[in-house]
C-alpha positions in Angstrom: 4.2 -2.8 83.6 4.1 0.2 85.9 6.4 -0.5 89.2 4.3 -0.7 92.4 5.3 2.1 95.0 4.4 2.4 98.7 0.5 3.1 99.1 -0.3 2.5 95.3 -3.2 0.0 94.6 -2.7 -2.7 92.5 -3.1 -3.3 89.3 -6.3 -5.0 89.1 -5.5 -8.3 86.9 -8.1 -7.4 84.0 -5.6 -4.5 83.3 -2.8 -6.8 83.8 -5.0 -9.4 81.3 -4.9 -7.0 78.9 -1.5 -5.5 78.9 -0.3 -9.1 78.2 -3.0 -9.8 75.4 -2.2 -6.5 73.5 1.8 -7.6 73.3 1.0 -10.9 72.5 -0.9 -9.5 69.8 1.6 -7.0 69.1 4.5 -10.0 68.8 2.1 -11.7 66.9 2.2 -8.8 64.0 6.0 -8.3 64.4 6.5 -12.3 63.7 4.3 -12.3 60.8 6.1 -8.9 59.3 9.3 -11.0 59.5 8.1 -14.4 58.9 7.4 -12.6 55.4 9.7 -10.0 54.6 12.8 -11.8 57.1 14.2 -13.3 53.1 14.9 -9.8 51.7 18.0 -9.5 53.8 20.2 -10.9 51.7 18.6 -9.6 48.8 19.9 -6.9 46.6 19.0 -3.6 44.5 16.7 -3.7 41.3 17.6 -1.4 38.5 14.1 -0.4 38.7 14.2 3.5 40.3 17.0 2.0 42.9 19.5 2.9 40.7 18.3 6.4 40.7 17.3 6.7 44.6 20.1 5.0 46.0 23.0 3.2 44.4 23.6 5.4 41.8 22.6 8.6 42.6 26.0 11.2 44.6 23.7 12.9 47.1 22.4 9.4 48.5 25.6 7.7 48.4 27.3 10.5 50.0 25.8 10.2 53.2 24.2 12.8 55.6 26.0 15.9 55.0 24.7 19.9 54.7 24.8 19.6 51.0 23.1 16.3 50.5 20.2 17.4 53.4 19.9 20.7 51.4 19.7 18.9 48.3 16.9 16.7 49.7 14.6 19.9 49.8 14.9 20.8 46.1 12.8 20.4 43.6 14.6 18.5 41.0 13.8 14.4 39.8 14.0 11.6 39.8 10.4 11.7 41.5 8.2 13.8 44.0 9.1 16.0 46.6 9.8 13.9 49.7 13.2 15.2 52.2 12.1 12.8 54.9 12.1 10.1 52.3 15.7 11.0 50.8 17.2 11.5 54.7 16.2 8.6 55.2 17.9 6.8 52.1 21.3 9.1 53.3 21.3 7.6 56.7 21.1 4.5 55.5 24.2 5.0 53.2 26.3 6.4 56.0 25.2 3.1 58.1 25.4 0.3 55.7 27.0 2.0 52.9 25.7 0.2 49.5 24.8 -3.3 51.0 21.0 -4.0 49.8 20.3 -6.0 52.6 20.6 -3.7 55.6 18.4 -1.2 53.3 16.1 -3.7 53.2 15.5 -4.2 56.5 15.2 -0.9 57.5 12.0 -1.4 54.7 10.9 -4.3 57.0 11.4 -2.3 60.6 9.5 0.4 59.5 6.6 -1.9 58.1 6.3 -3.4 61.6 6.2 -0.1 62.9 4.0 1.1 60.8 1.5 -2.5 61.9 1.6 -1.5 65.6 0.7 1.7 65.4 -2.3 1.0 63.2 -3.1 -1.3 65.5 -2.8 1.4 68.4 -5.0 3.7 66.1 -7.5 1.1 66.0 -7.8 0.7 69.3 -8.4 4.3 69.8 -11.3 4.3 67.3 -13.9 2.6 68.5 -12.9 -1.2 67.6 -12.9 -4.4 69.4 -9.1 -5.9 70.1 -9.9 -8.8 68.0 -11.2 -6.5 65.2 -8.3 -4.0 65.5 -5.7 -7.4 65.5 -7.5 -8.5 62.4 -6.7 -5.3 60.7 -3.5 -4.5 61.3 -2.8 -8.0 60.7 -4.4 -7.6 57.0 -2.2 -4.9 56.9 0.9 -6.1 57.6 0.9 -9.5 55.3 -1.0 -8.7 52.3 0.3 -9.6 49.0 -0.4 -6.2 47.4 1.8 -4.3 50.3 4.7 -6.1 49.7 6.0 -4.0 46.5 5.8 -1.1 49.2 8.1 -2.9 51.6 10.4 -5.0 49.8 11.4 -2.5 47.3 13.8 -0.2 48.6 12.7 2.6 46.7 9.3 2.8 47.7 10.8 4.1 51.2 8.0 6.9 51.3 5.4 4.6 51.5 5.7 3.5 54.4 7.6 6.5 56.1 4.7 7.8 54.8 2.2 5.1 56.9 4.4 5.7 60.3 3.4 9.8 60.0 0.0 9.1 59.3 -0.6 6.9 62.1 0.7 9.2 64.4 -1.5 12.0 63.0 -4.5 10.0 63.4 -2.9 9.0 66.9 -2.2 13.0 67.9 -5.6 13.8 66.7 -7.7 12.1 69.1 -5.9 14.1 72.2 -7.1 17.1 70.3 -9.8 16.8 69.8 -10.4 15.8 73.4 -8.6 18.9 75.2 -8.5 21.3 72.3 -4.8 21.9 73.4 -3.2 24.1 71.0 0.1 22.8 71.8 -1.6 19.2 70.6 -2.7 20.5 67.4 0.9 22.0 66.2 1.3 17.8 67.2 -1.0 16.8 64.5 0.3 19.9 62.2 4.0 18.3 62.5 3.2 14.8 62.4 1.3 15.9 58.7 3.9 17.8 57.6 6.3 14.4 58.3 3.7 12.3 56.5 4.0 15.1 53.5 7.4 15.0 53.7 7.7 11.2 53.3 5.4 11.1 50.1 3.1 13.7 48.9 0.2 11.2 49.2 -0.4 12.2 52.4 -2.5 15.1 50.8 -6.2 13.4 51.9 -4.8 12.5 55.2 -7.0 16.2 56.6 -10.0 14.7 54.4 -9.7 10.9 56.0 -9.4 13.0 59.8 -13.1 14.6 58.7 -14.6 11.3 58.1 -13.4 10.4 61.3 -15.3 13.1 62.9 -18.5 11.7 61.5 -17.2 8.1 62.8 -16.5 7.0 65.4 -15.4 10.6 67.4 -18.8 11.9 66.2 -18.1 15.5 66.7 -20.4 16.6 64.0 -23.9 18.0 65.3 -23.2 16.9 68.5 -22.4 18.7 72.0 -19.0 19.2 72.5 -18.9 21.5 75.2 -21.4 23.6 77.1 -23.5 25.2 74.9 -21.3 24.8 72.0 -21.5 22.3 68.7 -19.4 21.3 65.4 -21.0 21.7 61.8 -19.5 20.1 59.0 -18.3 23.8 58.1 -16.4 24.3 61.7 -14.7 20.7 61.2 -13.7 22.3 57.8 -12.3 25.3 59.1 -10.2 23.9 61.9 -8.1 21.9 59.4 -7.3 24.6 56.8 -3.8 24.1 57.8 -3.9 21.2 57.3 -4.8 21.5 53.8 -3.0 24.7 53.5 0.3 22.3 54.3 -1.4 19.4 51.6 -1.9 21.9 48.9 1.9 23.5 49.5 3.4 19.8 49.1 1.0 19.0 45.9 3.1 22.0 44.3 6.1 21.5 44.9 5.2 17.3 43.9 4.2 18.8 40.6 7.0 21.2 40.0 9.5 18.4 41.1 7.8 16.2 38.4 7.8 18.8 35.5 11.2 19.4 36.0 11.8 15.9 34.9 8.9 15.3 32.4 7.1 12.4 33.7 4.1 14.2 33.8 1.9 13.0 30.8 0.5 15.5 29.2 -3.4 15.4 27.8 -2.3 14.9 23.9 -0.5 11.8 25.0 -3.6 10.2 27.3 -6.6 12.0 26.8 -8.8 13.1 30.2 -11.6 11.0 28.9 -9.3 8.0 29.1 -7.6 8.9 32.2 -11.2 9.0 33.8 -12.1 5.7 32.3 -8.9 3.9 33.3 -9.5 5.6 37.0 -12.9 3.9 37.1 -11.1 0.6 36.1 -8.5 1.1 38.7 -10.7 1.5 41.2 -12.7 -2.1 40.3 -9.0 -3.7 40.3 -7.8 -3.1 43.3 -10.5 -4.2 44.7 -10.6 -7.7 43.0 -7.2 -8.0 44.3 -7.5 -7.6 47.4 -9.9 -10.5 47.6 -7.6 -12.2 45.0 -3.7 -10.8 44.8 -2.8 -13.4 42.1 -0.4 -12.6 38.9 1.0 -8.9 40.9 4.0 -7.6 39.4 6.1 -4.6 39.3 4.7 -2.7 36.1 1.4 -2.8 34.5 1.4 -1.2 31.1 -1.4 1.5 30.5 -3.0 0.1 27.3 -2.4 3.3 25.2 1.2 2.3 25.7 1.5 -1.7 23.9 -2.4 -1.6 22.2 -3.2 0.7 19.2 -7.0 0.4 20.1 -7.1 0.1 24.0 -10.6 1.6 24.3 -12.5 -1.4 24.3 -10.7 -3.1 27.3 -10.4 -0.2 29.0 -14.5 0.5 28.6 -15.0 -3.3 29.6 -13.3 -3.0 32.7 -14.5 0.2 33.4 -18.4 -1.1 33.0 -17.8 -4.1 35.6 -15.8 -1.7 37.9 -18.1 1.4 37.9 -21.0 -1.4 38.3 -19.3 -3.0 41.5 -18.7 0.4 43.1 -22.3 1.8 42.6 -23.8 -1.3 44.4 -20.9 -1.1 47.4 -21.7 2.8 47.6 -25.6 2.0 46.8 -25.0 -0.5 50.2 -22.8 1.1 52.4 -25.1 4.2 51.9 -28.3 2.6 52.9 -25.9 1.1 56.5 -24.6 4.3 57.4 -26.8 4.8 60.4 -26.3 1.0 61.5 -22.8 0.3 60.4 -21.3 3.7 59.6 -17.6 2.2 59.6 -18.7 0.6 56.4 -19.2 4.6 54.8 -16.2 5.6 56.3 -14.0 2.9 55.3 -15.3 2.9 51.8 -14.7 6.6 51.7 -11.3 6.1 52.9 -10.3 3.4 50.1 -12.1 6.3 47.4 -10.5 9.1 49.0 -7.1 8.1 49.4 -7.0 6.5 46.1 -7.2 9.7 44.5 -4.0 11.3 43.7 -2.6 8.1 42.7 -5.7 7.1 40.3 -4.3 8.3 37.2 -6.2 11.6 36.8 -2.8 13.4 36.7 -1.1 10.5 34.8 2.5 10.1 35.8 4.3 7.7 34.2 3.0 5.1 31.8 1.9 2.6 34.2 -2.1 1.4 34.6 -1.8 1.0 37.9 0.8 -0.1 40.6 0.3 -2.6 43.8 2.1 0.1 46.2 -0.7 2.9 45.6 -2.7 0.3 47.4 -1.1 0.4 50.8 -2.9 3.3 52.9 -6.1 3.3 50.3 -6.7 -0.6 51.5 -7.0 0.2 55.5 -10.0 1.5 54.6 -11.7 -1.9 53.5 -10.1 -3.6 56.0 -11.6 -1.3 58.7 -15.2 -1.6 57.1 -14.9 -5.1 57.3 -13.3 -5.7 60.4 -15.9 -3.5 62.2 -18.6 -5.0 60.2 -17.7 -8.5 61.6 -17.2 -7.7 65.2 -21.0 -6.2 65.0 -22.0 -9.6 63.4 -19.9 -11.9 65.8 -21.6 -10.1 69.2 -25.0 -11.3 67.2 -24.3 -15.3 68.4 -21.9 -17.6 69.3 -21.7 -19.2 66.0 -21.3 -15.7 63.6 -18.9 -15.5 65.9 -16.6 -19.1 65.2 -17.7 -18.2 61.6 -15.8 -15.3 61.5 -13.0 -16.6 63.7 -12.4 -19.3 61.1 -12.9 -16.4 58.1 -10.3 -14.1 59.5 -7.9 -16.8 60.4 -7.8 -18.4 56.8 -7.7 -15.1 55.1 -4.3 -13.8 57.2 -3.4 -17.1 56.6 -3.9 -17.5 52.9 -2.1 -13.8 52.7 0.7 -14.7 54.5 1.4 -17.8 52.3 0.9 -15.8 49.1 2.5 -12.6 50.2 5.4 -14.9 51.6 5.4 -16.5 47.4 5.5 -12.8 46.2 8.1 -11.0 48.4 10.8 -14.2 46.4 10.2 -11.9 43.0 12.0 -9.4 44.3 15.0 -11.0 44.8 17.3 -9.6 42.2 16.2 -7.9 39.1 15.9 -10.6 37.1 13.9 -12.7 39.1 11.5 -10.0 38.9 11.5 -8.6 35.4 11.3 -12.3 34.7 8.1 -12.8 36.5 6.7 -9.6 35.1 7.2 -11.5 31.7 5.1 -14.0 33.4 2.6 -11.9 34.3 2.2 -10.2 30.7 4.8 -11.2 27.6 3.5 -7.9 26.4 5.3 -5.4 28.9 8.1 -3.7 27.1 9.4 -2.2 30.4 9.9 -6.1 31.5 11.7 -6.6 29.3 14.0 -3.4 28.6 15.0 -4.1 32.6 15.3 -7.5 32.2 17.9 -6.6 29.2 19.7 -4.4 31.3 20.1 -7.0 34.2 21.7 -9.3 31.5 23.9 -6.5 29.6 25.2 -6.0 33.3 26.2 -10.0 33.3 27.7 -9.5 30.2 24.9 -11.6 28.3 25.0 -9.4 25.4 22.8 -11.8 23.2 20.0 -12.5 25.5 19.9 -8.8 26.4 19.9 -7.7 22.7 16.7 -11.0 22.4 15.0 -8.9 24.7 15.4 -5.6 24.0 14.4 -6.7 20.1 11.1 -8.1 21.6 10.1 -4.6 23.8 10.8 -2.8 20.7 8.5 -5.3 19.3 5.7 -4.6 21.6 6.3 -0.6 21.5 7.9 0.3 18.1 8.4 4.2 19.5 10.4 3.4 23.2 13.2 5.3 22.8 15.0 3.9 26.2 14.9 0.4 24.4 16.4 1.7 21.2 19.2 3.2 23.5 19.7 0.1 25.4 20.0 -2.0 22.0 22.0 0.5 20.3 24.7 -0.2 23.5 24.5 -3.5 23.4 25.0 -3.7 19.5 28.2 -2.0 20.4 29.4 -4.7 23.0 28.2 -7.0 19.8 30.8 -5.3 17.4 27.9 -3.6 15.5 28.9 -0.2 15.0 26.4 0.8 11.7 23.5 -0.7 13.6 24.3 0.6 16.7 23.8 4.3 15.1 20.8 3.1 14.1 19.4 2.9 17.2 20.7 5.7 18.6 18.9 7.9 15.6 16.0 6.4 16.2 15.8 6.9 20.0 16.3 10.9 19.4 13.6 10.9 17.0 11.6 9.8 19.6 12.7 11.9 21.6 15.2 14.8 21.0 15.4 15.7 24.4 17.1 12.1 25.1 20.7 13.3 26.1 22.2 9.8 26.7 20.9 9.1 23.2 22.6 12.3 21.8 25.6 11.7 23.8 26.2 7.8 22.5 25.7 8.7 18.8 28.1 11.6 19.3 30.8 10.2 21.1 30.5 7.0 18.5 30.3 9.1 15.4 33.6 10.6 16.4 35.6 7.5 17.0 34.3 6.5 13.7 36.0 9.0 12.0 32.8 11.5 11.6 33.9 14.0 14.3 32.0 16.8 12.7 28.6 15.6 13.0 29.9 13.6 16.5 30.7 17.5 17.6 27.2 18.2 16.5 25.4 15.8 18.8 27.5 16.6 21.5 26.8 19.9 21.1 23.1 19.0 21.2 23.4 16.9 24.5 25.3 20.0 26.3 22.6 22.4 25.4 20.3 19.7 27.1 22.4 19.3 30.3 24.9 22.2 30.2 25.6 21.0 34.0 26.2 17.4 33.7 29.9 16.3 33.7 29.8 13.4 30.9 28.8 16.1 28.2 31.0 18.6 28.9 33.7 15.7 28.9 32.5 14.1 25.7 32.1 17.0 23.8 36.1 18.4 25.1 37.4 15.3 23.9 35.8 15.4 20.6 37.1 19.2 19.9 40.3 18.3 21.5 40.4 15.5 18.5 39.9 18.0 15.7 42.6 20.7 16.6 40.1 23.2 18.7 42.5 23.0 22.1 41.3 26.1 23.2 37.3 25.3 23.3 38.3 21.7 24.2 39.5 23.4 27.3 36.8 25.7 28.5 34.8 22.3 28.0 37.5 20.5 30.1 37.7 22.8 32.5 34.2 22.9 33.2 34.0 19.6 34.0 36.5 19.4 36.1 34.6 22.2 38.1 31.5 19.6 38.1 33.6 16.7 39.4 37.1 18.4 41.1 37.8 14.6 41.9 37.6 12.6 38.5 40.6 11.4 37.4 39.1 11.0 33.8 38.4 14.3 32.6 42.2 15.6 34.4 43.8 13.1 32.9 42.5 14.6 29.2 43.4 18.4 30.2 46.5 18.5 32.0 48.2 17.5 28.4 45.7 19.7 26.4 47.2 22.8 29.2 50.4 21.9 28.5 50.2 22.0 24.5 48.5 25.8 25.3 51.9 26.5 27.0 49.6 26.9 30.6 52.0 24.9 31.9 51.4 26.2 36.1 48.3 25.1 35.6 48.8 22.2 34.4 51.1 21.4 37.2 49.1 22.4 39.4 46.3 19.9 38.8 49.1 17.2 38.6 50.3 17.9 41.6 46.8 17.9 43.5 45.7 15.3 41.7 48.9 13.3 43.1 48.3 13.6 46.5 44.6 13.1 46.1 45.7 10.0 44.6 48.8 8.6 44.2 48.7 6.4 41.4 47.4 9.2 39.7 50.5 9.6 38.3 50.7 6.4 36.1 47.7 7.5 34.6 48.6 10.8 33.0 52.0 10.0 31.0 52.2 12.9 29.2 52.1 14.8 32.9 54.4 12.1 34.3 56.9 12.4 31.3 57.0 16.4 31.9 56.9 16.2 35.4 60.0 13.5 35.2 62.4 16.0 32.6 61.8 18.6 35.4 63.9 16.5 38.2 60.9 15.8 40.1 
């Protein structure tokens, strides 16, 4: 509230009405943001994509530092291209370090942000309080956006949701005093949104529908003598399109370079568009009904040999369902055009994340949901405040409708935000969900191989190779555990196996190499070592391996330049200097040698205990 000076009139108390209802409302949102999400505080990291994000990953754990903010503007995996998204991740490191929960929060903040200022946006657009509490409301507790907030990974979604609400929000000042200082605002805020996740890409599309409704700048008078076609509306956002297309690229170099792009052999265009069709129709029937969610939903091609007559089924009701909505919302465009522009919005958006460009081997996922959604909820929100100003009772009607469906929401999305607790609570509700998802269960091994459960994990693992003979990752994971087990011969097994599936697969390569060569088979252990090093010549672990293995057979001098380069990859590991100080020393490089020791030392002290060959030498010297 402003502060009264001298000669100023007073606020008249309508304005002061309404300051107080809009933070009520705006508390309201907060509360139910936390009432929901408050649990995953003390929750922790899945091994679902957080292990390659965050706790696992140097240039995340490292903090904020040149390297690691240069770093987030490559293009490299494990995902898309998104700096904001990975700063973000960095600062969080450098603040809470590796404890889950304060992540986690910072999840929760930003989904509370991102709340308010849709609910800002919304009262900027032509919408009724109540209508705009309603959706922002919808927003913040729905069942289906809680995969976007309480997993820590999915960061860009709503960093992404922040920037796009501010876009929106620096695009009606615009388009009001076409400033240009306001639209290198709206440029920046979409270059932020880009930067979080490149889903952003149809934000300049969802700004031209918004011309049409409700700023209705097209055909109309904007200025004296002067008037907007569709193609002028066009035309002023080609840099905005020009800065959408730039961050689809690098998206799609970023996700070549680690091969998650699916390729048309694999899942065939005409089943990509079916599936999209499908997608479409689901989403849909949960948002009305967001029962059995989970983390992963199989594509079919991946667990059914013959998934065409599902996917045509679902793709008959779906495409039937969304040619009477269009058929209707058509028809109401010149009564109710909210309901054209939020149905466009929902299609729109949906669009890059439909499964046209599969990536990955998922059928769909909750979080694409979480922009494409406002759409609906703006349709329908603005559908029911033109109803309610109709009579008093549409009106308690539609009190009583919006009030049980936040309410039923809240309670479900309050029931779904508990599976993310740890990664077993939610691979094991994934089982739930479907006993036929062999990523379910793969994680779900993994959770227990970390607890040391080696039988239950090896159970699992058995039954996701089960459901998908050819997943290479589960033969991996089964050929590790089998060696916890004290299965050596089967172990190798599954190690073959997984490179047959894939050759590429350098863990793979590197497990049956390094195991082959404590067996006693160094020469074809070399040979798969070799294999993995031509696959990551930069990666420390096969450099390592395959310097230990030649170290083994006599071959000191490559085991060296092997060594060596390792050592350059990780200057700090006491593992690999450990193995070549004593190899320097047997090629009489003994200042070298010494050298390393000596650093290594005052690095760490107790280095010293851990290289006794070094230690002995060092010792005979006087030292």
């Amino acid at each position: 509230m402003p502060d009264l000076q001298p000669g100023t009139a007073p606020v008249p108390a309508s304005q002061l009405f309404h300051w107080f209802r809009d933070l009520g409302i705006a508390a309201v949102l907060v509360g139910l943001v936390g009432f929901i999400y408050a649990p995953t505080a003390t929750y922790s990291f899945v091994n679902f994509d957080d292990n390659l994000h965050v706790y696992d990953n140097p240039d995340v754990t490292a903090g904020v530092t040149p390297a690691t903010m240069a770093w987030s503007f490559g293009i490299h995996g494990p995902s898309q291209w998104h700096p904001l998204s990975w700063f973000s991740h960095q600062v969080d490191c450098e603040l809470f370090g590796l404890w889950a929960g304060g992540h986690h929060l910072v999840n929760v903040v930003l989904h509370a942000l991102a709340t308010l200022l849709l609910f800002a946006a919304c009262r900027r657009l032509a919408c009724g309080v109540w209508c705009c509490a309603w959706v922002a409301a919808a927003f913040a507790v729905h069942p289906l956006n809680v995969e976007s907030v309480a997993w820590i990974s999915e960061r860009r979604n709503v960093l992404t949701a922040i920037f796009w609400m501010l876009t929106l929000l620096a695009y009606l000042p615009w388009c009001r005093t076409r400033r240009p200082g306001a639209y290198m605002v709206v440029l920046a805020m979409h270059a932020l949104a880009l930067m979080s996740k490149p889903l952003a890409v149809t934000l300049p599309c969802t700004l031209l529908l918004l011309d049409w409704w409700p700023l209705q700048r097209s055909g109309v008078e904007i200025g004296v003598g002067e008037r907007r076609s569709w193609r002028q509306l066009f035309v002023e956002k080609l840099p905005l399109f020009g800065l959408s297309a730039i961050s689809s690229w690098l998206c799609i170099e970023c996700q070549r370079a680690v091969g998650t792009i699916a390729d048309l052999q694999s899942i065939s265009m005409a089943m990509r568009l079916t599936n999209a069709v499908g997608a479409y129709g689901w989403y849909l029937f949960k948002l009305a009904a967001p029962s059995e969610l989970c983390v992963f939903y199989p594509h079919p091609i991946m667990v059914d040999p013959h998934p065409w007559p599902g996917l045509l089924l679902s793709a008959s009701l779906s495409g039937v369902a969304l040619l009477v909505i269009s058929a209707y919302v058509w028809f109401q465009r010149k009564r109710s055009p909210w309901l054209l522009v939020g149905w466009l919005w929902y299609l729109g958006t949906l669009v890059p994340m439909i499964g046209i460009m599969q990536v990955g081997q998922q059928q769909q996922a909750d979080r694409y949901a979480y922009i494409p959604l406002i759409g609906i909820f703006l349709g329908l929100g603005r559908e029911a405040q033109r109803l309610a100003e109709r009579s008093h009772a549409w009106k308690i009607l539609l009190v009583l409708l919006g009030l049980t469906s936040i309410g039923g929401w809240t309670w479900v999305g309050r029931q779904q935000v508990e599976v993310w607790a740890n990664t077993k609570t939610l691979f094991r509700h994934a089982q739930e969900v479907d006993e036929f998802n062999p990523l379910a269960c793969n994680n779900l091994a993994l959770a227990l191989q970390d607890e040391k459960n080696f039988l239950d994990a090896a159970r699992h693992l058995r039954k996701a190779i089960e459901i998908k003979p050819d997943y290479g990752m589960a033969h991996h994971n089964l050929g590790i555990v089998l060696q916890e087990l004290n299965q050596p011969e089967a172990a190798l097994d599954e190690f073959r196996i997984a490179i047959i599936v894939n050759p590429r697969d350098v863990n793979s390569q590197l497990r049956l190499g390094t195991a082959l060569s404590r067996m006693g088979n160094i020469e074809e252990g070399i040979k798969h070592l070799r294999l993995a090093h031509q696959i990551q010549p930069q990666a420390w672990q096969t450099c390592h391996d395959l310097g230990v293995a030649l170290a083994a057979t006599g071959q000191h001098e490559e085991a060296v330049k092997f060594m060596e380069q390792a050592h350059r990859l990780q200057p700090a590991n006491a593992i690999t200097l450990a193995e070549l100080i004593p190899l320097l020393r047997k090629l009489n490089r003994g200042e070298e040698a010494q050298k390393l020791f000596d650093d290594a030392v005052a690095r760490n002290p107790r280095f010293r205990e851990s290289v006794k060959d070094a230690n002995s030498n060092d010792a005979g010297q006087g030292r």
